[in-house]
C-alpha positions as CSV (number, residue, x, y, z in Angstrom):
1,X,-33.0,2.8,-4.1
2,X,-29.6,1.0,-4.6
3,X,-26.7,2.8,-2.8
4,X,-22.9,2.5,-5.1
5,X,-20.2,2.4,-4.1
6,X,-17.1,3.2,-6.5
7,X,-13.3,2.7,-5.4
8,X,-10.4,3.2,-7.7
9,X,-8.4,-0.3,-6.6
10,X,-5.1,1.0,-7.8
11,X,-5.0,4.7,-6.7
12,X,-6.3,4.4,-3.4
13,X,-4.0,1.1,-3.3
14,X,-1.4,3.9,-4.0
15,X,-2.6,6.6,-1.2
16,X,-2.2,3.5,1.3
17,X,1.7,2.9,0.6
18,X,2.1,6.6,0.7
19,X,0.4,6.8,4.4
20,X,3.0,4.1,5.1
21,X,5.6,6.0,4.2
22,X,4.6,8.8,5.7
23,X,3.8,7.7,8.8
24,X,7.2,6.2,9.0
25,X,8.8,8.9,8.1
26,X,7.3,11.4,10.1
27,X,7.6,8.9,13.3
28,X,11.6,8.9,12.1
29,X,11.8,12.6,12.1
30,X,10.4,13.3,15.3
31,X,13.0,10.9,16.6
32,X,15.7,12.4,14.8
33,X,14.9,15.9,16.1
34,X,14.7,15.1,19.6
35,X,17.8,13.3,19.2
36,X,19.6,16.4,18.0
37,X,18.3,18.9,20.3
38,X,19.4,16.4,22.9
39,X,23.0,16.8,21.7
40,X,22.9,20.3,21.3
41,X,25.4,22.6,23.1
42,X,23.3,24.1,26.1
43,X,23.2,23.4,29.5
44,X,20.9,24.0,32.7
45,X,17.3,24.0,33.9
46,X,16.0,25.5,30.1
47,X,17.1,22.7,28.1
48,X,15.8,20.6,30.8
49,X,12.7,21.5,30.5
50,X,12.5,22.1,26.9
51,X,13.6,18.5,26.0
52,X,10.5,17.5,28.1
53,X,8.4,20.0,26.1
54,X,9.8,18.5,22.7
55,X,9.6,15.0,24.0
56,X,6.1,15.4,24.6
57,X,5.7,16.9,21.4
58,X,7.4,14.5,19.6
59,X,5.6,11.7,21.1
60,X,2.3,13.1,20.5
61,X,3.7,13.3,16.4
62,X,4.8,10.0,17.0
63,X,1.2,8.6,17.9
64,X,0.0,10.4,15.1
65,X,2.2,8.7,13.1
66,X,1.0,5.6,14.2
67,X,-2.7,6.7,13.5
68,X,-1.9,7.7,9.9
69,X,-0.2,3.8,9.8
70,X,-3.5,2.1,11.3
71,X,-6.0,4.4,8.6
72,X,-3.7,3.1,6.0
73,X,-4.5,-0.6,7.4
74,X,-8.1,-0.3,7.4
75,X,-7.9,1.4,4.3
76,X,-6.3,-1.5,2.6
77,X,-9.6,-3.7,4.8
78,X,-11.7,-1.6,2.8
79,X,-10.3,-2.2,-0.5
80,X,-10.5,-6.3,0.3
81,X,-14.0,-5.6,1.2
82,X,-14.6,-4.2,-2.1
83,X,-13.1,-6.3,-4.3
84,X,-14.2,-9.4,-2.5
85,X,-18.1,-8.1,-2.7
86,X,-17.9,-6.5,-6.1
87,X,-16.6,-10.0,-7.3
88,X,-19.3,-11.6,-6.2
89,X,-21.8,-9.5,-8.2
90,X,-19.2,-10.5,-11.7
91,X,-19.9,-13.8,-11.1
């Protein structure tokens, strides 16, 4: 038994710029926040440790950003690997 495999090109193509996007946005964000809570009006141990607590946070978003950015890559690797094979069967 033959196994297909189908792949709309154009709106996965589309799904991959929208990870992109995302992922950058989201990786912006969580700069932006810490940023802001960094100039906020507080002082003393509390914020201390609550600007470690939100920059760990932050960075774990952050690496998740990048995770989202890298599936959008091999996404994209995917859709190469399609085209290129089903091109070959057109042929």
């Amino acid at each position: 038994m033959t196994n297909l495999i189908h792949l709309d090109t154009e709106s996965t193509d589309l799904l991959i710029r929208k990870m992109h996007l995302t992922a950058d946005q989201v990786f912006d964000l969580a700069d932006l926040v810490y940023a802001r809570m960094a100039l906020t009006d507080w002082e003393g141990p509390a914020k201390d440790a609550f600007l470690d607590d939100l920059f760990r946070c932050t960075t774990a978003i952050k690496q998740l950003a990048d995770e989202l950015d890298l599936l959008g890559f091999q996404t994209a690797h995917e859709i190469e690997q399609w085209l290129r094979i089903s091109q070959s069967f057109s042929v």
